[in-house]
C-alpha positions, 0 to 999 in steps of 0.5 A: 500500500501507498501512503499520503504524506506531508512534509511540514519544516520540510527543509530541503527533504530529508524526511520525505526522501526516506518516505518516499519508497512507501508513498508520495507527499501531498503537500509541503511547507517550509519559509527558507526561500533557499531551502526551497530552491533546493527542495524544488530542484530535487522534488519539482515543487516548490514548499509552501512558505510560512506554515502559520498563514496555512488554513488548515483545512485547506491542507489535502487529507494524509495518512501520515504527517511528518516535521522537523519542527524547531524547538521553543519554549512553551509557556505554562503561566496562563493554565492556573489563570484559566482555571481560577476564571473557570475556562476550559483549558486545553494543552493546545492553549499552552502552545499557541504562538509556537510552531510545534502548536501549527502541527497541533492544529494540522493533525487535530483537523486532518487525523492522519494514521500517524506522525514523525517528529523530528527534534535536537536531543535535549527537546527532552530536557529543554525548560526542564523538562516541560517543553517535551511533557507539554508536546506528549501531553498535546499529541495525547490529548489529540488521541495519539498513541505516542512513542519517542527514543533518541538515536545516534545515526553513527551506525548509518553514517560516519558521524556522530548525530544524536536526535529525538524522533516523536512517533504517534498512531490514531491507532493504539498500535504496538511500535518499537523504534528500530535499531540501529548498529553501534558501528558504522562506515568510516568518514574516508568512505565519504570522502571525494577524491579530487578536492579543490584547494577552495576548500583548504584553510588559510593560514590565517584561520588555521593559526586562530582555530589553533590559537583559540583552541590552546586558550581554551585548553589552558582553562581547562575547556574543550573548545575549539576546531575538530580534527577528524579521524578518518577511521571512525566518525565525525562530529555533529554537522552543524548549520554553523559549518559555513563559517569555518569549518572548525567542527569537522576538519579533514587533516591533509598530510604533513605540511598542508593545512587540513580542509572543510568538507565539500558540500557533496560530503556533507550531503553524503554525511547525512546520507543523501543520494547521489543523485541529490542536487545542490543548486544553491552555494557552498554558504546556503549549503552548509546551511541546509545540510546542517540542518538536515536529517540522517537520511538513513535513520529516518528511513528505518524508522518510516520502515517500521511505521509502515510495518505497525500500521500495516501489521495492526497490533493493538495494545490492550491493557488487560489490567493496570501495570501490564499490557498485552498484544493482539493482533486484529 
């Protein structure tokens, strides 16, 4: 079976590239007018842009919803006020003005089968504790069986990437997040061979980056540029990455200075497809890839939603502290 999906804070089409295989998307938004161009060169359209002036109701019918939304706080103040004057109140209430309330409003209208949600790790603890309780708190309300693990892509790509990925069902459907290997590929496997000398640093950033992590050191911090290991993983990608480079450094031999990625490594850092088209610059790149999802990662999930939606196990709560399966 195809699923109908949408692609909310589509960035430039991470998550509906691992989707794509089980369904085709519907409707896309996303307000970065870069990031739109390289979404519409790679998928032949071109995103919605604010989502906050979307109606809705005007968006097509789905069965599964899926945003990499931005993380905000999410302010709580006003829940006693509405209680003492003897208000209905509503965890959607306490969302309003944040864009995670935008993809509250879309699956409360819409009722997709289910969702993914993509985050930064520390969503969990951000505001300790409450932003993450408020969003479960909202998708359960909105009668959703929710499930939500942190996975670190290392196993699926040579890079250290740890995010929280928010998984719901209409259904009340049994879901295990998938596993994913402790080990992975090596950052040399990524690698092109043919670099252009652009992409090497000037003595005068190598002689800061050098300096600035030394300062650093001396007080005791772990500050400063990452020289990588060509046999294990990298660092994080960053959205800062255009700036300097410093987080990810490939070393380039005695007696040269080492080099940022090309944008066509962070591309495969992230596990995009060859195939994939860069169109904007190197700057607007980093960017996008930064801010991007590992591919792989979300493909093994989006794997395993269709295999809970399509396998239909139902949890059953036979008596309080134990839950049983059964199948429909």
């Amino acid at each position: 079976m195809l699923y109908r999906f949408i692609d909310l804070f589509a960035g430039i089409g991470g998550i509906r590239t691992a989707f794509e295989p089980y369904g085709h998307c519907v409707f896309s938004c996303e307000w970065d007018v870069k990031a739109q161009e390289t979404y519409e060169a790679n998928f032949g359209e071109k995103p919605v842009g604010d989502i906050r002036s979307v109606n809705e109701k005007e968006i097509p019918d789905h069965d599964i919803l899926l945003a990499g939304f931005p993380c905000q706080p999410f302010s709580i103040a006003g829940v006693s006020k509405k209680q003492s004057l003897g208000r209905q109140h509503g965890f959607l209430d306490e969302t309003q003005g944040t864009l995670f309330f935008d993809i509250a409003r879309i699956i409360k209208e819409k009722q997709p089968q289910a969702f993914l949600l993509e985050n930064v790790k520390n969503l969990r603890s951000h505001d300790k504790g409450k932003t993450f309780k408020v969003i479960i708190n909202v998708l359960e309300e909105l009668g959703y069986t929710v499930y939500s693990e942190v996975l670190n892509a290392k196993g699926l790509v040579p890079q250290n990437r740890e995010r929280i990925y928010i998984v719901g069902f209409k259904k009340p459907l049994k879901f295990e997040f998938p596993q994913v290997p402790k080990e992975g590929p090596s950052l040399q496997t990524i690698l092109e061979e043919d670099v252009d000398e652009k992409y090497t640093l000037s003595d005068k950033l190598w002689d800061y980056l050098q300096a600035y992590k030394e300062k650093h050191a001396k007080k005791g911090n772990g500050f400063g540029y990452g020289l990588a290991d060509l046999n294990s993983y990298s660092r994080t990608l960053s959205a800062r990455y255009y700036k300097d480079g410093s987080e990810i450094l490939i070393p380039q031999g005695e007696g040269k200075n080492p080099r940022r990625l090309t944008p066509r490594e962070c591309a495969r850092l992230q596990g995009f497809p060859e195939t994939f088209k860069i169109v904007v610059s190197n700057t607007a790149a980093y960017k996008q890839f930064g801010n991007s999802v590992a591919v792989p990662v979300v493909r093994l999930i989006a794997e395993k939603m269709v295999q809970a939606i399509e396998r239909e196990e139902i949890l059953q709560v036979v008596e309080e502290g134990r839950v049983e399966y059964a199948t429909k």
